[in-house]
C-alpha positions as CSV (number, residue, x, y, z in Angstrom):
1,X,140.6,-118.5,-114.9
2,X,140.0,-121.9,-113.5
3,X,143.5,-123.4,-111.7
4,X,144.4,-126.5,-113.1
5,X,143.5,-129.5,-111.5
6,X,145.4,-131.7,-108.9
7,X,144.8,-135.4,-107.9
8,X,146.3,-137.9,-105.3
9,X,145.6,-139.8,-102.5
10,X,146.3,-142.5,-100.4
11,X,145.6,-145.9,-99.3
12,X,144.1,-146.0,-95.6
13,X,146.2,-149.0,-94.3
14,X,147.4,-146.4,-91.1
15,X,149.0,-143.1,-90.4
16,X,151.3,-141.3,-92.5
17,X,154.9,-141.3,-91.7
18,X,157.6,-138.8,-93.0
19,X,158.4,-141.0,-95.9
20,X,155.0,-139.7,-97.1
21,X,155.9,-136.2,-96.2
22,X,158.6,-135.8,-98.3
23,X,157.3,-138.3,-101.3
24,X,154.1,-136.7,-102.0
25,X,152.1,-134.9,-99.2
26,X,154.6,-131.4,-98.7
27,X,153.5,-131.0,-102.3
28,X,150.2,-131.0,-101.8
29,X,150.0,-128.4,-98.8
30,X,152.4,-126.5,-101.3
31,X,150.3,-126.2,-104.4
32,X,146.5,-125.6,-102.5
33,X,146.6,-122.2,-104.0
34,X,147.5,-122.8,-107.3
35,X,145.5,-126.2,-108.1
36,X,142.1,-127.3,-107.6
37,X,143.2,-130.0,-104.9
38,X,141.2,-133.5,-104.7
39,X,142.5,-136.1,-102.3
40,X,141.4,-139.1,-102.6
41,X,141.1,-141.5,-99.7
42,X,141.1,-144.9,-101.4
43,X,139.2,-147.2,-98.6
44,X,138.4,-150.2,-101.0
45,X,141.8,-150.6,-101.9
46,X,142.8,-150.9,-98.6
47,X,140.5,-154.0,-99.1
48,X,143.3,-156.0,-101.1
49,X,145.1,-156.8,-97.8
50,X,142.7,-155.7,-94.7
51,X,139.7,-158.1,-96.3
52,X,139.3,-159.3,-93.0
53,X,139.8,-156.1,-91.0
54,X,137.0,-153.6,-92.2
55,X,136.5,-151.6,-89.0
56,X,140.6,-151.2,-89.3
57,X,140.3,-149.9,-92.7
58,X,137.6,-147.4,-91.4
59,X,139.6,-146.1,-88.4
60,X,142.3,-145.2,-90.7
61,X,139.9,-143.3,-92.9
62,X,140.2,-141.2,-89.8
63,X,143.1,-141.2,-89.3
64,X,144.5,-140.4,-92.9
65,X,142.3,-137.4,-92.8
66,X,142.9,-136.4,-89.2
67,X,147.0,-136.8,-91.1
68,X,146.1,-134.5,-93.5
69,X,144.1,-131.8,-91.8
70,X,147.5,-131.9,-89.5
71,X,150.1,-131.5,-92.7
72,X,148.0,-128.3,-93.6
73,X,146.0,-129.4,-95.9
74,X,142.8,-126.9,-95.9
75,X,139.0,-128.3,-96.4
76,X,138.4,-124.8,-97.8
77,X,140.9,-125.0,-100.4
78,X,141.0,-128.7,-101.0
79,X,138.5,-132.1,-101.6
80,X,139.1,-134.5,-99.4
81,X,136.9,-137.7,-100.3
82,X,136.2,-141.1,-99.8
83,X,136.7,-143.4,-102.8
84,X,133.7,-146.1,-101.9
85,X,131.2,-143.0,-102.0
86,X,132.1,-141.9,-105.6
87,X,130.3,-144.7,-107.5
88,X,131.8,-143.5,-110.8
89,X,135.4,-144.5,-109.8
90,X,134.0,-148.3,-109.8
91,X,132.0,-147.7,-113.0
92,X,135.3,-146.6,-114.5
93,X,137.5,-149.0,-113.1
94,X,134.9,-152.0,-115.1
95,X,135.4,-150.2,-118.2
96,X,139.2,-149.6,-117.9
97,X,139.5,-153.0,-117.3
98,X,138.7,-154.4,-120.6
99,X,141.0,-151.8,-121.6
100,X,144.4,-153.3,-120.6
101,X,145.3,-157.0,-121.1
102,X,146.3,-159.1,-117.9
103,X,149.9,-159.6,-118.6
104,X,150.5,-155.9,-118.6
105,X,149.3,-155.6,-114.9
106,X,151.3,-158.6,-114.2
107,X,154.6,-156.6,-115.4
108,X,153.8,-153.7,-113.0
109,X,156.9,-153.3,-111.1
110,X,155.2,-152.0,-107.9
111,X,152.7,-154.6,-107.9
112,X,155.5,-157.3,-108.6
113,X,157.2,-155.6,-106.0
114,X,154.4,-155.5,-103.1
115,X,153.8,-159.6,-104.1
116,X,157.2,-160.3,-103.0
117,X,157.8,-158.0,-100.0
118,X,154.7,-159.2,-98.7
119,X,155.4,-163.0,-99.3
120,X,152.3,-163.2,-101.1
121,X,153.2,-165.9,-103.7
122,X,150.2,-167.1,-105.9
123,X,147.8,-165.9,-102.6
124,X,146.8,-162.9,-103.7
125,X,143.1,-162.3,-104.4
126,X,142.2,-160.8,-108.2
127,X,141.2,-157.5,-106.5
128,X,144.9,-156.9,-105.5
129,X,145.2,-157.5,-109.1
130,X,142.9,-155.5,-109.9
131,X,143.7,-152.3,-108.2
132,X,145.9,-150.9,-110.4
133,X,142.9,-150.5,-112.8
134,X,141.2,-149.2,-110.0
135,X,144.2,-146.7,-109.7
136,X,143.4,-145.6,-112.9
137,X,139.9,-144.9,-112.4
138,X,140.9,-142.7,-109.6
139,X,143.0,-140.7,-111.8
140,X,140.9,-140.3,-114.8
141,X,137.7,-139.6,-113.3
142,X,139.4,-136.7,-112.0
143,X,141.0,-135.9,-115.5
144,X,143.7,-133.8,-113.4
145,X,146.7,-132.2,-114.9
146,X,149.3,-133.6,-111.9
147,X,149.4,-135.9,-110.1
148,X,152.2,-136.0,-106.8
149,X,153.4,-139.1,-106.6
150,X,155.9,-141.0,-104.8
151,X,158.3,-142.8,-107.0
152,X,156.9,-146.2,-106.2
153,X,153.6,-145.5,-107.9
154,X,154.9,-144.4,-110.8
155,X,154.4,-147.2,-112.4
156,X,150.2,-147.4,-111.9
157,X,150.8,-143.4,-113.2
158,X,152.3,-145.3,-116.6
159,X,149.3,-147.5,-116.8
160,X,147.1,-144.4,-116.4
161,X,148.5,-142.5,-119.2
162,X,148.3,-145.2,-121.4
163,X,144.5,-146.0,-120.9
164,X,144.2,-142.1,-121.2
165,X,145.9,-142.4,-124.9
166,X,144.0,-145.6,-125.9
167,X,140.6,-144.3,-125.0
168,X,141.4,-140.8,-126.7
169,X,142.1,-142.7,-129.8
170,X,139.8,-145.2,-129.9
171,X,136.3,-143.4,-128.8
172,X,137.5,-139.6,-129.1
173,X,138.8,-140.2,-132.8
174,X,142.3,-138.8,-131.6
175,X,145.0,-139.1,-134.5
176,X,147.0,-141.8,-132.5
177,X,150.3,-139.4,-133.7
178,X,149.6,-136.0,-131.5
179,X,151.6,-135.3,-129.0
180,X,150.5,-136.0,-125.2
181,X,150.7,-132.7,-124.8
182,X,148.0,-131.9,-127.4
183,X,145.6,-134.7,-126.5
184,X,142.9,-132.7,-125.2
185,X,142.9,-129.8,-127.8
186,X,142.7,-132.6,-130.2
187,X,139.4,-133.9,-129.0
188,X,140.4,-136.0,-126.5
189,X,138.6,-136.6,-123.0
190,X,141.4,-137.2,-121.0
191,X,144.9,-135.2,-120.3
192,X,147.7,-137.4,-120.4
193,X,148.6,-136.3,-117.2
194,X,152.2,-135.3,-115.7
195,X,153.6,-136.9,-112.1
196,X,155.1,-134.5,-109.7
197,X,157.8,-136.2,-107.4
198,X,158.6,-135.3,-104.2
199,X,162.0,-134.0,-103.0
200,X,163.0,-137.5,-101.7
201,X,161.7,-140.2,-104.0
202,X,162.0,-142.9,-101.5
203,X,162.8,-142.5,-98.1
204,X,164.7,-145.1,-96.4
205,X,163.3,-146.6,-93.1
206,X,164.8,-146.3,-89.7
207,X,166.4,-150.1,-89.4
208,X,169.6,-151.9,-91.2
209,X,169.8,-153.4,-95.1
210,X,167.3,-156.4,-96.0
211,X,169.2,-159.8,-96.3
212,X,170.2,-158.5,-99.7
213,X,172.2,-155.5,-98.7
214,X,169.5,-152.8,-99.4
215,X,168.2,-150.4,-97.0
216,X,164.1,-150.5,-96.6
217,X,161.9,-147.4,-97.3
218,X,160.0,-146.8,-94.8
219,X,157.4,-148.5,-94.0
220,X,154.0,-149.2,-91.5
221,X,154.3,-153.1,-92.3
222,X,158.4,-153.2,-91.5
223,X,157.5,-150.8,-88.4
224,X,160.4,-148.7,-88.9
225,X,159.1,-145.4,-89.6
226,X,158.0,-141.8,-87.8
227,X,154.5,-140.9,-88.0
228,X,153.3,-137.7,-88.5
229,X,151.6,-138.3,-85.6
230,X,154.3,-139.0,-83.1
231,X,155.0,-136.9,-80.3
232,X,157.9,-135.4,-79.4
233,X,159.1,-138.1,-76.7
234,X,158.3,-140.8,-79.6
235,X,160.2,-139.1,-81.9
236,X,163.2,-138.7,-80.3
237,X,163.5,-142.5,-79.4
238,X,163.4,-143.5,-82.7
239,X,165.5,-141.0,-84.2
240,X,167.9,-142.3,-81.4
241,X,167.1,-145.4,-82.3
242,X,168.3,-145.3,-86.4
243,X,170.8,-147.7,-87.6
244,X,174.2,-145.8,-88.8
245,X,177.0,-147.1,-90.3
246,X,177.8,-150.5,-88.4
247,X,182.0,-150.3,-88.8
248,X,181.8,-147.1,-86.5
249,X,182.4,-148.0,-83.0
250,X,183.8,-145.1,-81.3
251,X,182.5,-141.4,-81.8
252,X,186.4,-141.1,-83.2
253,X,186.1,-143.8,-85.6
254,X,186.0,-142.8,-89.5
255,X,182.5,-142.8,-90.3
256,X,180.4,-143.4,-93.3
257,X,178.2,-140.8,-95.0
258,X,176.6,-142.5,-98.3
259,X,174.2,-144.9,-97.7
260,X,173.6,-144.1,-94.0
261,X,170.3,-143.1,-93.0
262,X,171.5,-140.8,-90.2
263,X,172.7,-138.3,-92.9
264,X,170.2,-139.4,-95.6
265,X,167.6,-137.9,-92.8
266,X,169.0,-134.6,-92.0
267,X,169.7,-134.0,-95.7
268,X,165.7,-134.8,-95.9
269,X,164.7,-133.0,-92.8
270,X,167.2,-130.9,-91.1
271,X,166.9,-126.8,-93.1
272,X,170.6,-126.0,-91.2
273,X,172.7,-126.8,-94.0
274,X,175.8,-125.1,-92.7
275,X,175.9,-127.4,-89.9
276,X,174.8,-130.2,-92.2
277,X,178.3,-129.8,-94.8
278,X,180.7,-129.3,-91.4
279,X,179.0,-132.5,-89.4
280,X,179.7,-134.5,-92.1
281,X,183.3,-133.5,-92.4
282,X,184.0,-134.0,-88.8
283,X,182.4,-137.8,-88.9
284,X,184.0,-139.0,-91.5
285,X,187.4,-137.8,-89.9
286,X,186.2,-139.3,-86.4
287,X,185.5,-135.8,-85.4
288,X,181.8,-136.0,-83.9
289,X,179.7,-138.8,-82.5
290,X,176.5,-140.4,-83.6
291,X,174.5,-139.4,-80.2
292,X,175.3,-135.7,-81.0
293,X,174.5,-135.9,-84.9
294,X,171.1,-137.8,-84.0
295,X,170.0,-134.9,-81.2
296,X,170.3,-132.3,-84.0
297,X,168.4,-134.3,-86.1
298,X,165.5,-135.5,-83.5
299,X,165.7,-131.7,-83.0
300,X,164.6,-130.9,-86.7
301,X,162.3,-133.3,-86.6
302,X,160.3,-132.3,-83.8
303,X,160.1,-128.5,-85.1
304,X,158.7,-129.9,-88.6
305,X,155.8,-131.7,-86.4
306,X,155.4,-129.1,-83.9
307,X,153.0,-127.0,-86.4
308,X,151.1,-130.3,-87.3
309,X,150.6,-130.8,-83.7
310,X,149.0,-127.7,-83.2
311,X,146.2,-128.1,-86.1
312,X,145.9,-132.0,-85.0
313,X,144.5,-130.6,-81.7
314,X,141.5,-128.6,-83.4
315,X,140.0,-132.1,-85.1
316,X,141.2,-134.8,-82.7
317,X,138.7,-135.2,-80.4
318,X,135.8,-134.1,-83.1
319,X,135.2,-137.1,-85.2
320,X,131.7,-135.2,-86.4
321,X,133.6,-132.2,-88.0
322,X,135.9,-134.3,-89.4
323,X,132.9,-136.5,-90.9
324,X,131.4,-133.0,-92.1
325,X,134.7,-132.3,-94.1
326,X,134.5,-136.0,-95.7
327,X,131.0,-135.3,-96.7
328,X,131.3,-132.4,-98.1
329,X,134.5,-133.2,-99.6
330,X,132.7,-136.2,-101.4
331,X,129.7,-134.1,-103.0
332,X,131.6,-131.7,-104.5
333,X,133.9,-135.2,-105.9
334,X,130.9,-136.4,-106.6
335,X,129.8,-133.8,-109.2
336,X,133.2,-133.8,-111.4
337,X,133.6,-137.6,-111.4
338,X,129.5,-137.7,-112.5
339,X,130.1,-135.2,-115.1
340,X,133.3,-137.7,-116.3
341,X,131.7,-140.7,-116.7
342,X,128.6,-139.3,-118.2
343,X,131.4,-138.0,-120.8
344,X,132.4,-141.2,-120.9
345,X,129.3,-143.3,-121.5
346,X,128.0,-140.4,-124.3
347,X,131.3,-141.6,-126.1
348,X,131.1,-145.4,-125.3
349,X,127.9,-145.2,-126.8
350,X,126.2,-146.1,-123.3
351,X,124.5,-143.1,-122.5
352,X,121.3,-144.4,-121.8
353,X,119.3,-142.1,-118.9
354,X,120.8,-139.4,-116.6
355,X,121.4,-139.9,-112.8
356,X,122.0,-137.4,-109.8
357,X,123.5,-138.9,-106.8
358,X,122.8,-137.6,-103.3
359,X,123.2,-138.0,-99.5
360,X,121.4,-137.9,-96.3
């Protein structure tokens, strides 16, 4: 039996930091052997803010995949692939586009919410616009079943499933009353597909609240997170380093537990949760200090990374292999995203000649 398929990817803006650990890419390594993995590294988004920076955006090509390889994910199990080599995806994204009215991007929440926290205003070019639509083309030309998210993109997810629906009805004659569920029995091309969370939707960063009282995720752009790529000395400084709760003085004061991202970190990262449930008793009674809670939790952190750093030492210092594993990667991406958008011209009415697309 074929396994159902997986899709996801990232935006290659710079390494990946825990907060992408436990938002989407644990999941990945976890469900290799059951899904038909394709991880998608989406370089011409990265366009909507690096414009100016294009040999940045193709260092952290590298990097995201050198991130990956690290994590465990395994070119023999899964596709790793470059997004501006899969011509499709941009073919899609055109058609997709005429497919959603303007006001409904506009009432994306995540893209709202990346115009404010990056002070954009009205200076924002109509690709940043446009790459929720682009999103979209990722998705479908995959026609996955799941896709790992974190909970920030669920809201380009949305949009996805509801160009899926619209282009089942409209071109696949779809009654527009089946259930999601029953889309593709029905006729349609594309699975309304289902998100898969991670366990922390939305890891805070390492630093204080914002001027309104909220604590940050973390971040590359507010340069308070740890990379996957950190080494141990790195690690431990910051974890040293991450704002607690600010009425504690003393190790003996009374000390917070909600909202602190000490304890919001070791419920994220540390696996001894014994000695999680009796630290925090003891620091909300005054009982144990910060310096000591932040050790055990710089400890935990470094054994998560220690396997990653193992595996990172087999690619680092051979950019051709991991250039091999892109290419590759990208044919065999290549041939299903092909395969969609022939589908999808045949039922456009567009299906004019046939194409095969290769490489040197």
């Amino acid at each position: 039996m074929e396994k159902p398929r997986l899709l996801t990817g990232d935006t290659p803006t710079g390494k990946l930091h825990l907060g992408h650990w436990v938002g989407s890419v644990e999941n990945r390594v976890a469900m290799q052997k059951e899904y038909d993995c394709y991880f998608i590294l989406a370089n011409m988004q990265a366009f909507t803010t690096h414009i100016n920076h294009p040999s940045e955006v193709r260092q952290h090509v590298f990097d995201v995949t050198l991130d990956y390889l690290a994590a465990g994910i395994d070119p023999n199990l899964s596709t790793i692939f470059i997004q501006s080599e899969v011509p499709a995806i941009a073919e899609l994204t055109f058609l997709f586009s005429m497919m959603v009215s303007y006001s409904r991007v506009m009432r994306n929440p995540t893209l709202k919410d990346e115009i404010r926290d990056k002070g954009l205003g009205d200076h924002y070019s109509f690709g940043f616009v446009l790459y929720p639509i682009s999103q979209i083309a990722d998705i479908l030309a995959f026609r996955p079943d799941v896709v790992p998210v974190g909970e920030d993109q669920l809201p380009h997810l949305e949009l996805a499933t509801e160009v899926a629906r619209r282009f089942n009805i409209l071109y696949c004659n779809v009654d527009p009353h089946v259930s999601d569920e029953a889309m593709t029995q029905a006729g349609g091309l594309f699975p309304v597909v289902k998100s898969k969370l991670g366990k922390v939707k939305r890891l805070v960063g390492l630093g204080g609240p914002n001027a309104q009282g909220q604590l940050c995720k973390m971040s590359k752009s507010l340069n308070n997170a740890i990379y996957l790529s950190d080494d141990n000395d790195t690690v431990y400084q910051k974890v040293m380093s991450i704002y607690t709760d600010p009425q504690r003085v003393r190790a003996t004061d009374p000390g917070k537990i909600d909202n602190n991202p000490l304890w919001i970190f070791h419920d994220a990262f540390n696996p001894d949760l014994a000695w999680i449930q009796e630290a925090k008793e003891k620091y909300q009674h005054g009982k144990i200090g910060d310096v000591e809670c932040k050790k055990k939790l710089a400890e935990a952190i470094i054994s998560l990374l220690q396997p990653m750093q193992e595996r990172r030492k087999q690619y680092k210092n051979d950019k051709d292999s991991v250039l091999e594993i892109l290419k590759k990667g990208t044919i065999r991406a290549n041939v299903l995203a092909e395969n969609t958008l022939s589908l999808v011209k045949e039922k456009v009415s567009q299906d004019y000649f046939s194409r095969e697309i290769t490489y040197k």
